[in-house]
C-alpha positions as CSV (number, residue, x, y, z in Angstrom):
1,X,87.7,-23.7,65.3
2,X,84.5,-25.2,65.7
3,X,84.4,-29.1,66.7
4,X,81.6,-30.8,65.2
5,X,81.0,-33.4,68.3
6,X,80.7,-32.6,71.9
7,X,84.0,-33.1,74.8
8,X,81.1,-35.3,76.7
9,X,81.3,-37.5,73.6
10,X,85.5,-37.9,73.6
11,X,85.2,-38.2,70.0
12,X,89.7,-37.7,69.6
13,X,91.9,-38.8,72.8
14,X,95.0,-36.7,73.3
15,X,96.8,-39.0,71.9
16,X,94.9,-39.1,68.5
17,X,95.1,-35.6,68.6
18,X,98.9,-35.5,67.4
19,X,98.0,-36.6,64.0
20,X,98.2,-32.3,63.5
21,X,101.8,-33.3,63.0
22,X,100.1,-35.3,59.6
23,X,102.2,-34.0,56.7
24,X,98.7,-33.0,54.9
25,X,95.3,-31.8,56.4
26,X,92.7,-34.6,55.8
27,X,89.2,-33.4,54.7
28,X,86.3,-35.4,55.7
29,X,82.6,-35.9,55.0
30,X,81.0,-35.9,58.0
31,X,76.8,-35.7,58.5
32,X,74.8,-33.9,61.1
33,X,71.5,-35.7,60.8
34,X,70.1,-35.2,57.1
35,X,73.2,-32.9,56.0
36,X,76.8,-33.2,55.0
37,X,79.7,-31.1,55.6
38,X,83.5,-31.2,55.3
39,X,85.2,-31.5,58.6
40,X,89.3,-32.1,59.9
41,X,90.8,-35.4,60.9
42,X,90.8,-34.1,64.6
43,X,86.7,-33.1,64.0
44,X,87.3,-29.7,63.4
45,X,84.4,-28.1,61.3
46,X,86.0,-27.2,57.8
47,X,82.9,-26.6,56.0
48,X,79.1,-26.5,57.9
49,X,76.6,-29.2,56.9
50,X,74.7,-28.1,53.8
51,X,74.8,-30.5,51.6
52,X,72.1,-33.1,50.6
53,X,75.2,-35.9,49.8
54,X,78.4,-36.2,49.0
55,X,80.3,-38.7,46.3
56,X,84.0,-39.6,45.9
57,X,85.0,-39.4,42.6
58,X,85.7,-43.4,41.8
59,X,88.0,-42.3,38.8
60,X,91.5,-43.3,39.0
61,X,93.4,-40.0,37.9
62,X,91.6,-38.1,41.0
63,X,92.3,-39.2,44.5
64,X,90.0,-38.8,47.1
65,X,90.5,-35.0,47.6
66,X,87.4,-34.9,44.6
67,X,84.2,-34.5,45.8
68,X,80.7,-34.1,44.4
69,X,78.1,-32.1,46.0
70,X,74.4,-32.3,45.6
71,X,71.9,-29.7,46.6
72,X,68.1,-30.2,45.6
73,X,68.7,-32.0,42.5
74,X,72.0,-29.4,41.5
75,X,75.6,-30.9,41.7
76,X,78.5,-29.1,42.7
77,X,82.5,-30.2,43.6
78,X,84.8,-29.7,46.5
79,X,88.8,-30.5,46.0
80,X,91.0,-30.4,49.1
81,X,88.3,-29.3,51.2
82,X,87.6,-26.0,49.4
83,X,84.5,-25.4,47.7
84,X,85.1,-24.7,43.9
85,X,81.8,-25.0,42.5
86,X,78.3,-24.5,44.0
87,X,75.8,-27.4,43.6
88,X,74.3,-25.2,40.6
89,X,75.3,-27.8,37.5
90,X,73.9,-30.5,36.1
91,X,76.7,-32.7,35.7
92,X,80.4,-32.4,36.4
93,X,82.7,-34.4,34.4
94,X,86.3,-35.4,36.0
95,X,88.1,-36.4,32.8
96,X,91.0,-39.0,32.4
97,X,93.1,-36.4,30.2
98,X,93.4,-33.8,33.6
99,X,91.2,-31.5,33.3
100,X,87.1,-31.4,34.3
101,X,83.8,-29.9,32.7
102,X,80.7,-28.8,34.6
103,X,77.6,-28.2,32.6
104,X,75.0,-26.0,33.7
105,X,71.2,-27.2,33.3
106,X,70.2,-24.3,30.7
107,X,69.0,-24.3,27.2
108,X,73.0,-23.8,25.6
109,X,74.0,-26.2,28.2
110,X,77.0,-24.1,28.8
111,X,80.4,-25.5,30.5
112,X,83.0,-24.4,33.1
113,X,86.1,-26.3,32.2
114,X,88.8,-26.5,35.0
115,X,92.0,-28.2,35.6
116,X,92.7,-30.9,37.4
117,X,93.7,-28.7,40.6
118,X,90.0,-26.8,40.2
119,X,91.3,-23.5,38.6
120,X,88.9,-22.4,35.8
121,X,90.8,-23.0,32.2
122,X,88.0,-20.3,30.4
123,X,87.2,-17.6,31.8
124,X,83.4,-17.6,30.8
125,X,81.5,-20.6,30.3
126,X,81.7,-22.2,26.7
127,X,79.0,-24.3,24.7
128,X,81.0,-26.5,22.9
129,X,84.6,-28.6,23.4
130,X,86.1,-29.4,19.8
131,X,89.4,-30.8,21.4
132,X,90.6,-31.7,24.6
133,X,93.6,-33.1,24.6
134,X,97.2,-33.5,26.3
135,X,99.7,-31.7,24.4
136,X,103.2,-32.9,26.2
137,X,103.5,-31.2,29.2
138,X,100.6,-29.3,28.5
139,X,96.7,-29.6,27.5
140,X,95.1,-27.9,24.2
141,X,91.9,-26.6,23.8
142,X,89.7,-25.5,21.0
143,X,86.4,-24.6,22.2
144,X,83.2,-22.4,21.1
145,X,82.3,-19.4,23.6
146,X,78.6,-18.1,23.9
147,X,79.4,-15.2,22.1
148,X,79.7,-17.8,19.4
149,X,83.6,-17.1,18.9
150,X,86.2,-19.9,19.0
151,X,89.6,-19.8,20.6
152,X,92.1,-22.3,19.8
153,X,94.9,-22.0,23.4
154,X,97.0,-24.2,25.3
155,X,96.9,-24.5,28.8
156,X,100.1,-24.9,31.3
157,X,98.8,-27.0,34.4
158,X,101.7,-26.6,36.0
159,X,101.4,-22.9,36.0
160,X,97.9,-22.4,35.9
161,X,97.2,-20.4,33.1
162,X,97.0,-20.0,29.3
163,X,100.8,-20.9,27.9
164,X,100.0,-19.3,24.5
165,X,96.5,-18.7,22.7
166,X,96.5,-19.7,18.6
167,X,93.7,-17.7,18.0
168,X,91.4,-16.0,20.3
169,X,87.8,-14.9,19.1
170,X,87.9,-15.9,16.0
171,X,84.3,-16.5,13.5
172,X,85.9,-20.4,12.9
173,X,88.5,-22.5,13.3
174,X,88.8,-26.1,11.4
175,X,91.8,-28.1,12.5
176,X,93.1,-31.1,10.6
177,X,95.8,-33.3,12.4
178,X,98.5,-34.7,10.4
179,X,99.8,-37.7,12.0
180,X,102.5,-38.6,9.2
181,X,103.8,-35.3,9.3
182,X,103.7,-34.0,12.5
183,X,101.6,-31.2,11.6
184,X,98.2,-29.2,12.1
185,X,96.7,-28.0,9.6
186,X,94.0,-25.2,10.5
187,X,91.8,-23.4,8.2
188,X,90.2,-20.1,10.1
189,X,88.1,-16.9,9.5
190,X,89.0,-14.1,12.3
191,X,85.4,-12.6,10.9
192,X,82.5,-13.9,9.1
193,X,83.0,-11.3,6.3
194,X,87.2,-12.8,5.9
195,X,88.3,-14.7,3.2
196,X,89.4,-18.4,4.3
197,X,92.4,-18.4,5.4
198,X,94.8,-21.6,6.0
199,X,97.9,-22.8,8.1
200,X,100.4,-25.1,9.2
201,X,101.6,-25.1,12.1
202,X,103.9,-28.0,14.2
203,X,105.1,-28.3,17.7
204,X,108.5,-26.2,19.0
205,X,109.6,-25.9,22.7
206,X,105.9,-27.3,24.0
207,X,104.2,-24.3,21.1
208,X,102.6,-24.4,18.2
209,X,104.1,-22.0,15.5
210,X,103.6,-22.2,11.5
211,X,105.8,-24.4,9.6
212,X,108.9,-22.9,8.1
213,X,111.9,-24.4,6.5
214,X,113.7,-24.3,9.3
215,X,111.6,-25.9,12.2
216,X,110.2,-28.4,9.4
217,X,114.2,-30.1,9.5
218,X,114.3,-30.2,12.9
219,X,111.1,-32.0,13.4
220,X,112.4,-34.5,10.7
221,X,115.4,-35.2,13.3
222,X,112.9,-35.3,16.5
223,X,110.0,-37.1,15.2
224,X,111.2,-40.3,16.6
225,X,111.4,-39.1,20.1
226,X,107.8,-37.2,20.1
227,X,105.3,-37.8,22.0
228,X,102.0,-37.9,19.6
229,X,99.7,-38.1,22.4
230,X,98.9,-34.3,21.8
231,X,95.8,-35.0,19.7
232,X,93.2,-37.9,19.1
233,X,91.3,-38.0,16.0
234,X,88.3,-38.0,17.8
235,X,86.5,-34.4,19.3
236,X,84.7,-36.8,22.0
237,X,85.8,-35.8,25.3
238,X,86.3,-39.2,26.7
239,X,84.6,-38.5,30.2
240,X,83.3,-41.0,33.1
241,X,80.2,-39.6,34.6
242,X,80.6,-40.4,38.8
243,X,78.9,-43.0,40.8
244,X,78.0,-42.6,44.1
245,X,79.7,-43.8,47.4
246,X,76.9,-45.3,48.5
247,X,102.0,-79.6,36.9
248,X,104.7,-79.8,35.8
249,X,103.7,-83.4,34.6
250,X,106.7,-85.5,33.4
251,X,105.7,-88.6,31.8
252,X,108.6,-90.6,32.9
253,X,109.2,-94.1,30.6
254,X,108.2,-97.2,31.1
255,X,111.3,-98.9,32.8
256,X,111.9,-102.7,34.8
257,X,108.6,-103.7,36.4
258,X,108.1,-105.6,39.2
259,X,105.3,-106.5,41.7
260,X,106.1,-105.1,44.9
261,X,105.4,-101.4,45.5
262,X,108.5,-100.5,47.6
263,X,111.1,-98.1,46.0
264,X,113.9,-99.5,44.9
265,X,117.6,-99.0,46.5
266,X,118.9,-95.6,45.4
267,X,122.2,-95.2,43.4
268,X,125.1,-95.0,45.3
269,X,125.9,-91.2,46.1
270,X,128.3,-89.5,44.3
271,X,131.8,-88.2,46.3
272,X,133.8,-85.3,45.8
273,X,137.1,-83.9,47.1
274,X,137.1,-81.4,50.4
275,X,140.6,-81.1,51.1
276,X,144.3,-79.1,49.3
277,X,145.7,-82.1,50.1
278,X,146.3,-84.1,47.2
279,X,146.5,-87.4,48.9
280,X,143.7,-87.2,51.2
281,X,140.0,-87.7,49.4
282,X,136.6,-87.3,51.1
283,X,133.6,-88.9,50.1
284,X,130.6,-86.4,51.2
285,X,127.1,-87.5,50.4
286,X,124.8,-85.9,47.8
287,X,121.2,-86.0,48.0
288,X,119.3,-87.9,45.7
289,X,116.5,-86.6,43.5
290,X,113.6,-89.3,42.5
291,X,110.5,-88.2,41.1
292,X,107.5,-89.9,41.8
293,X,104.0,-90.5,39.3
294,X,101.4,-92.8,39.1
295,X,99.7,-94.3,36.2
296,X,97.1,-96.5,35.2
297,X,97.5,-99.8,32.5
298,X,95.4,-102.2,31.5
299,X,93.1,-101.0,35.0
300,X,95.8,-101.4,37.1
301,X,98.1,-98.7,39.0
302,X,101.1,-98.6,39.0
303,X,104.1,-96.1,40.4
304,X,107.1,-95.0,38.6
305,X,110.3,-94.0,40.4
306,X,112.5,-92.1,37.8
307,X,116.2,-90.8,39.5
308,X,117.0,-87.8,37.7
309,X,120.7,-87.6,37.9
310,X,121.5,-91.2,36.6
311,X,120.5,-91.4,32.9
312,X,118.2,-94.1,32.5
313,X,118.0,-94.9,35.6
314,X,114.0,-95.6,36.5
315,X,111.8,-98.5,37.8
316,X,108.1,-98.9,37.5
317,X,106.3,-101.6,39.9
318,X,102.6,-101.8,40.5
319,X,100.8,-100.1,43.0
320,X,99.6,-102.4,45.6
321,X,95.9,-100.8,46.4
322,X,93.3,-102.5,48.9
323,X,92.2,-105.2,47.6
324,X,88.7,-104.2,45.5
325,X,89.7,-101.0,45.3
326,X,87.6,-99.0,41.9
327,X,87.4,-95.9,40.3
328,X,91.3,-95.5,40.3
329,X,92.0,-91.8,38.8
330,X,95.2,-89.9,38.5
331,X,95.2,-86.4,38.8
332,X,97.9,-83.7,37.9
333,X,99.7,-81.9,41.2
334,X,100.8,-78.6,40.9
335,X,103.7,-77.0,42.9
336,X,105.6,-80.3,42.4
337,X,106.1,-80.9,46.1
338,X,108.6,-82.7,47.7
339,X,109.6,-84.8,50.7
340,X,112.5,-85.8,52.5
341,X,113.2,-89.9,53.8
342,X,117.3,-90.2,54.7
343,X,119.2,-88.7,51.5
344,X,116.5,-89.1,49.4
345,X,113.9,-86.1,48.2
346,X,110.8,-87.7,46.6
347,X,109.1,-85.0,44.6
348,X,105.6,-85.8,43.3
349,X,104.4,-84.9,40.3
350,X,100.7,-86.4,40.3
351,X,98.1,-88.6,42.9
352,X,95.7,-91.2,42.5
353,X,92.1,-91.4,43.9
354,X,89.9,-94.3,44.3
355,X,87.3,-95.7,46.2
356,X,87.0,-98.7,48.8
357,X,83.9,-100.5,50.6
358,X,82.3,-97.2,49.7
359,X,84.6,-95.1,51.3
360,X,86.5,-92.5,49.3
361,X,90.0,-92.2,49.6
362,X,93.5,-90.2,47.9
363,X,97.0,-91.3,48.3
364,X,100.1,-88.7,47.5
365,X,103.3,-89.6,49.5
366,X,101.8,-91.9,52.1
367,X,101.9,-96.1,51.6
368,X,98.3,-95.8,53.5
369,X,95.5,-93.3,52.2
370,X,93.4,-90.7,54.1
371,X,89.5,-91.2,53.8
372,X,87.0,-88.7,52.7
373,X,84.0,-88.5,51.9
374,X,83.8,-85.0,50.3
375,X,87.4,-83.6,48.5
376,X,87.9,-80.0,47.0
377,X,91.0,-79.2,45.5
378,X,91.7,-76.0,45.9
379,X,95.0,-73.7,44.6
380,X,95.7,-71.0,46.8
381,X,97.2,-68.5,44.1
382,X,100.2,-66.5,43.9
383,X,99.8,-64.2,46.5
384,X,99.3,-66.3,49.3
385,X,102.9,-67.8,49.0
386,X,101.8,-71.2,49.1
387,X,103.2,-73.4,46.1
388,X,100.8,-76.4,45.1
389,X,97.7,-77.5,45.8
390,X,95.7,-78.3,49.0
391,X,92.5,-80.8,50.1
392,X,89.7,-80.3,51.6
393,X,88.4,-83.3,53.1
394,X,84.7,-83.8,54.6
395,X,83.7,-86.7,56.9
396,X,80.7,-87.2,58.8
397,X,81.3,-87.4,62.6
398,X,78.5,-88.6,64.8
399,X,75.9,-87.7,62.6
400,X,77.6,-84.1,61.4
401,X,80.5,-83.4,58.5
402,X,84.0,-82.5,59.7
403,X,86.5,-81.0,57.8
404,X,90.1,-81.2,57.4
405,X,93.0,-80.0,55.2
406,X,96.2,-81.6,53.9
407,X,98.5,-80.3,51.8
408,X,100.5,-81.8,48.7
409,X,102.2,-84.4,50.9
410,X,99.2,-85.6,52.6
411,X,100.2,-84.1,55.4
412,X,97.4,-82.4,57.7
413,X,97.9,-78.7,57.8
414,X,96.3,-78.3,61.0
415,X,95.8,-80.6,63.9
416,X,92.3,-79.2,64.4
417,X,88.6,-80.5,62.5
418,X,86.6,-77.7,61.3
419,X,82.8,-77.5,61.4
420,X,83.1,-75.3,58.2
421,X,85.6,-73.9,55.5
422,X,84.8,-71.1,53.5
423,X,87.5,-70.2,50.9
424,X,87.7,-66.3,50.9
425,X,89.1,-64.2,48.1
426,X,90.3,-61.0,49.2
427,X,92.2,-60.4,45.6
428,X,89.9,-61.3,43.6
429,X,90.8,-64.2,40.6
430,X,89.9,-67.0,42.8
431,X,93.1,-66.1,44.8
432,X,92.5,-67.9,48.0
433,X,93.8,-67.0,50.7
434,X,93.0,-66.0,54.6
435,X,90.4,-68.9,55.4
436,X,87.5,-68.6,57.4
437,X,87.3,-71.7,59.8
438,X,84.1,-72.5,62.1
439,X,84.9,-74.4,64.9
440,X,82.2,-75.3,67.7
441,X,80.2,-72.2,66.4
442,X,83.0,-69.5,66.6
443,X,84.7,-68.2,63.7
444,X,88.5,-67.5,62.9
445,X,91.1,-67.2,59.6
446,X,93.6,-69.4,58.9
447,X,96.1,-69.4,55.9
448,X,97.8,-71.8,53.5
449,X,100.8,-72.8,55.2
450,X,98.6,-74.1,58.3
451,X,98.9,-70.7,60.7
452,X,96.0,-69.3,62.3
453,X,95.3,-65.4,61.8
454,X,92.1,-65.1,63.7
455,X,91.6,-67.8,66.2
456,X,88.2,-69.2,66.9
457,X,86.3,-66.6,68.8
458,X,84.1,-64.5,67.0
459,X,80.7,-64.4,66.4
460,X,81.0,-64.3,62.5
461,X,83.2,-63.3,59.2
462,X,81.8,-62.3,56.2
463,X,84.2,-61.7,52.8
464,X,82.6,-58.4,51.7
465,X,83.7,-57.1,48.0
466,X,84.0,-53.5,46.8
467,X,84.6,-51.6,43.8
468,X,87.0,-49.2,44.8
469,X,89.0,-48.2,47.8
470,X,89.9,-51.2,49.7
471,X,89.1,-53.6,46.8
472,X,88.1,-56.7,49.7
473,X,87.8,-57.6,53.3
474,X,87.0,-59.6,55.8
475,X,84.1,-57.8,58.5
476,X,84.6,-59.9,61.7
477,X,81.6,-59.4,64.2
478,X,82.0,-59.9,67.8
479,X,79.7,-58.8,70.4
480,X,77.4,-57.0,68.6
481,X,80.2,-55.2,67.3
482,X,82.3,-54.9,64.3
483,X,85.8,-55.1,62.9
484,X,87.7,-56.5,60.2
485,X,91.0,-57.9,58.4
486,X,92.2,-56.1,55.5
487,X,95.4,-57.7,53.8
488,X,97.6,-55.9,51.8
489,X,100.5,-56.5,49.9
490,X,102.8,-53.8,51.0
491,X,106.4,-54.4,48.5
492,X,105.4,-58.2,47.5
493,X,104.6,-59.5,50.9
494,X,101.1,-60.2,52.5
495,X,100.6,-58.1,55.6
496,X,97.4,-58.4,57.4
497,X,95.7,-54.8,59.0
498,X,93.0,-56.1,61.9
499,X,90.6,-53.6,63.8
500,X,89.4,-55.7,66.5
501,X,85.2,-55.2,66.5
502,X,84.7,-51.6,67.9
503,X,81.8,-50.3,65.3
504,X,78.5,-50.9,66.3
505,X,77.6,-50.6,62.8
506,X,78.8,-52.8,60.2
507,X,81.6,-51.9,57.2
508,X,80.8,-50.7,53.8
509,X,84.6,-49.8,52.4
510,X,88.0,-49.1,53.8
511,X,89.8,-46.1,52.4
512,X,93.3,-47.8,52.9
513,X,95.3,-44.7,52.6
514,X,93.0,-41.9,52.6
515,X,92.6,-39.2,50.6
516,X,95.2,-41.3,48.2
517,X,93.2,-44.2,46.2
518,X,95.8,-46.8,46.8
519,X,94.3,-49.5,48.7
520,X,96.0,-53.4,48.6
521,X,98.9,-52.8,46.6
522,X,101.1,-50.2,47.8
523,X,105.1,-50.0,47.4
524,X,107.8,-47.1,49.0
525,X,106.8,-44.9,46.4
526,X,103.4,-44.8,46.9
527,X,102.0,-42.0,48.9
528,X,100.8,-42.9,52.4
529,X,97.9,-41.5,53.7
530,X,95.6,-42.9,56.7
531,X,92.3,-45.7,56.7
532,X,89.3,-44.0,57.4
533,X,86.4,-46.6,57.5
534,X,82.7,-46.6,55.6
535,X,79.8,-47.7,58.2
536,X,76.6,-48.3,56.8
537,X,72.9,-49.7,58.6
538,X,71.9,-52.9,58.6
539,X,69.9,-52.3,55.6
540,X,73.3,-51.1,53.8
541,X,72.2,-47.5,53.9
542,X,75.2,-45.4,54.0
543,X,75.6,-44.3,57.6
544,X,79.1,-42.0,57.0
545,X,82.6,-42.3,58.1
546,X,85.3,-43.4,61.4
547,X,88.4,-43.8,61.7
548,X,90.4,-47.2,63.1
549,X,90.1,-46.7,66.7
550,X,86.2,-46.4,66.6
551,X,85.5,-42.7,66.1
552,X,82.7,-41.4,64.1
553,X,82.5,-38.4,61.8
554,X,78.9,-38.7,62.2
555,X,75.9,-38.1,64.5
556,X,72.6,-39.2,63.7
């Protein structure tokens, strides 16, 4: 076999070379100057550079193994690293129903129609596709040959090949789907000179066969169990041309007010027995739930302490603020979070904002407030496994802003100030998560619950956004080189793939689990493949494809 790069240029260690043992051969693009071939995971030459470009099919139903070919203006198709049709058409039409149409550029814009696994469904090219549809199992055609005779057939994918043909050659064919009765009902002429002729058939045993007494009482049993996706109304074929690679707020009632701010004494806990014997009684403390809300009356604030186990049992006393404290707001907090003082657990339902000798400043769970000058409130989202909110807090600092972030308790998440946060969104939805920090000019990732990923020490991050294939990621640049940090959410949980900067280009698209399109979301029932990386120029001019320890599949 024919490697495409030199042994000079150690494009595959030994060690990289056991991926033989991969339970399915991977297929490639790889590009040899101006042309593009097909070549092996280990950079064995599958197919010789040819072609002027190469697309991934970007539709769901086809995995990676799809790809279009383009040769002076002419597209072609390769599956699984086979050729199956030249660049000689003028479009090529994966379809969402299985099966795919290539039209030729002539006058009768004739089509090949093949199935999903590139076996031709027609043996000659046809110039018209009536209906295209699943039938069970199966698909059903009625298409329009160049000899100008129709056939009417249904195709087994499974076994690659005609199941049954309805009619074959025939001058015309009308079909006429009855939904309500489960039946077709087809009108036909074998030749031009034959009287109309008309039918109705229904489906038996995954076939079409005319209606009889017989089969018409067993549909009337079975209709509620069918499956009517076997036609559409519509003779559209439904194609996709491809593109190219390139709080919960409780308002608790007004209770005993008084003017000091402290809570008041908590109920006595409650006691319970721990012991067979009858004579002998323990008492064993219970903790005590009181929630916690502020409110605004008549301009002042006040705080409300509401003990939910003992009916009734609630005190509101007014907030003592600095003294010319203004703008007093209340704001909802999500993730109702909760603290811990002896056997006590405050939980917080909302906080209050104000400002003071022109100073900004928020109070949650403390007696004293935390200053800012700049807040954002920001929700990390589901899938970062944070519950509630958290604030970020700018202050100037000898002439330059600093930033901090608390969480729902006030509580700073990290001990560090930040010269910069940018909120990233690798899932998309404003689903924060996986922070970039800046700290004395070096950048690093920190999450949520106050960890850092990345620490401070590369040059710089950039959130970059796809449309297919890994969906988002963070490029990290160090060096002159590049990396990145992919997370995924492997079964529920956030897991985080890093390639430390080894590119010397920078990162287009990560093929999480090439050839198979599953990219953040996978589960054990997914099929795994392996990442192979996009690398592009500076301009964003595709460049072509490595794999995670650096390698290239390119050579310019």
């Amino acid at each position: 076999m024919k490697f495409i790069f030199s042994r000079k240029f150690t494009f595959f260690s030994l060690s990289l070379l056991s991926i033989s043992a991969y339970a399915q051969e991977l297929y490639i693009p790889y590009r040899d100057g101006n042309l593009w071939g097909i070549s092996n995971y280990a950079g064995g030459e599958i197919i010789a550079p040819k072609f002027d470009s190469l697309q991934f099919n970007e539709q769901d139903d086809y995995d990676f193994n799809l790809l279009h070919t383009f040769k002076a203006g002419k597209k072609g198709m390769l599956l699984s690293g086979k050729e199956i049709l030249l660049p000689e058409f003028k479009n090529i039409f994966p379809t969402y129903k299985g099966f795919i149409i290539a039209e030729y550029d002539n006058d009768k814009k004739s089509r090949v129609i093949l199935d999903k696994d590139g076996t031709k469904i027609t043996e000659n090219p046809v110039i018209s596709m009536w209906i295209g549809e699943r039938f069970g199992p199966n698909l059903i055609f009625h298409v329009l040959n160049e000899n100008m005779k129709e056939d009417f057939f249904i195709w087994d994918p499974k076994e690659h090949k005609i199941s049954q043909y309805v009619f074959k050659d025939y001058y015309s064919i009308s079909v006429t789907e009855n939904r309500d009765e489960y039946e077709l009902e087809i009108r036909y002429r074998k030749n031009e000179t034959d009287p109309l002729s008309e039918v109705k058939m229904t489906i038996r045993d995954n076939k079409l066969e005319p209606v009889t007494s017989k089969n018409f009482n067993e549909r009337i049993v079975k209709n509620t169990n069918r499956n009517r996706d076997y036609f559409g109304s519509s003779n559209q074929e439904t194609i996709k041309q491809p593109t190219a690679v390139y709080e919960v707020y409780r308002d608790y009632d007004e209770g005993v007010r008084s003017p000091s701010y402290s809570p008041p004494p908590p109920p006595p806990s409650s006691g319970k027995t721990v012991s067979n014997d009858p004579g002998y009684r323990e008492v064993k403390k219970q903790p005590i739930y009181v929630g916690v809300s502020y409110s605004i009356e008549n301009d002042f604030p006040y705080v409300t302490y509401h003990y939910n186990h003992e009916k009734n049992e609630k005190v509101t006393k007014r907030l003592k603020l600095p003294k010319g404290a203004k703008d007093i707001k209340i704001a909802n907090m999500s993730g109702s979070p909760q603290k811990k003082e002896g056997d006590t657990i405050y939980t917080y339902t909302n906080y209050i904002t104000f400002t003071h000798k022109d100073k900004n400043q928020i109070l949650i769970s403390e007696k004293k407030p935390t200053e800012f000058e700049t807040i954002k409130v920001i929700s990390p989202g589901y899938d970062s496994q944070y519950s509630g909110q958290i604030f970020l807090l700018g202050n100037k600092k000898n002439g330059k802003m600093k930033y901090k972030l608390i969480n729902n308790l006030q509580q700073m998440i990290f001990p560090d100030e930040f010269d910069d946060i940018i909120l990233n969104d690798p899932f998309y939805g404003n689903n924060y998560n996986n922070w970039t920090v800046i700290k004395d000019g070096k950048y690093g990732v920190v999450i949520p619950q106050g960890k850092y990923i990345l620490q401070p020490v590369y040059d710089e991050i950039v959130n970059k956004k796809v449309t297919y294939g890994s969906g988002s990621f963070l490029q990290i640049k160090k060096d002159g080189k590049y990396g990145f940090l992919k997370p995924v959410i492997p079964n529920g949980s956030i897991e985080n793939n890093l390639v430390e900067p080894v590119f010397s280009y920078p990162i287009r698209n990560i093929l999480m689990s090439y050839p198979y399109r599953s990219s953040q979301y996978t589960s054990a029932g997914t099929p795994q493949g392996t990442m192979i990386i996009t690398l592009q120029d500076e301009k964003g001019k595709l460049l072509g494809f490595a794999n995670k320890q650096g390698q290239l599949y390119f050579k310019n």
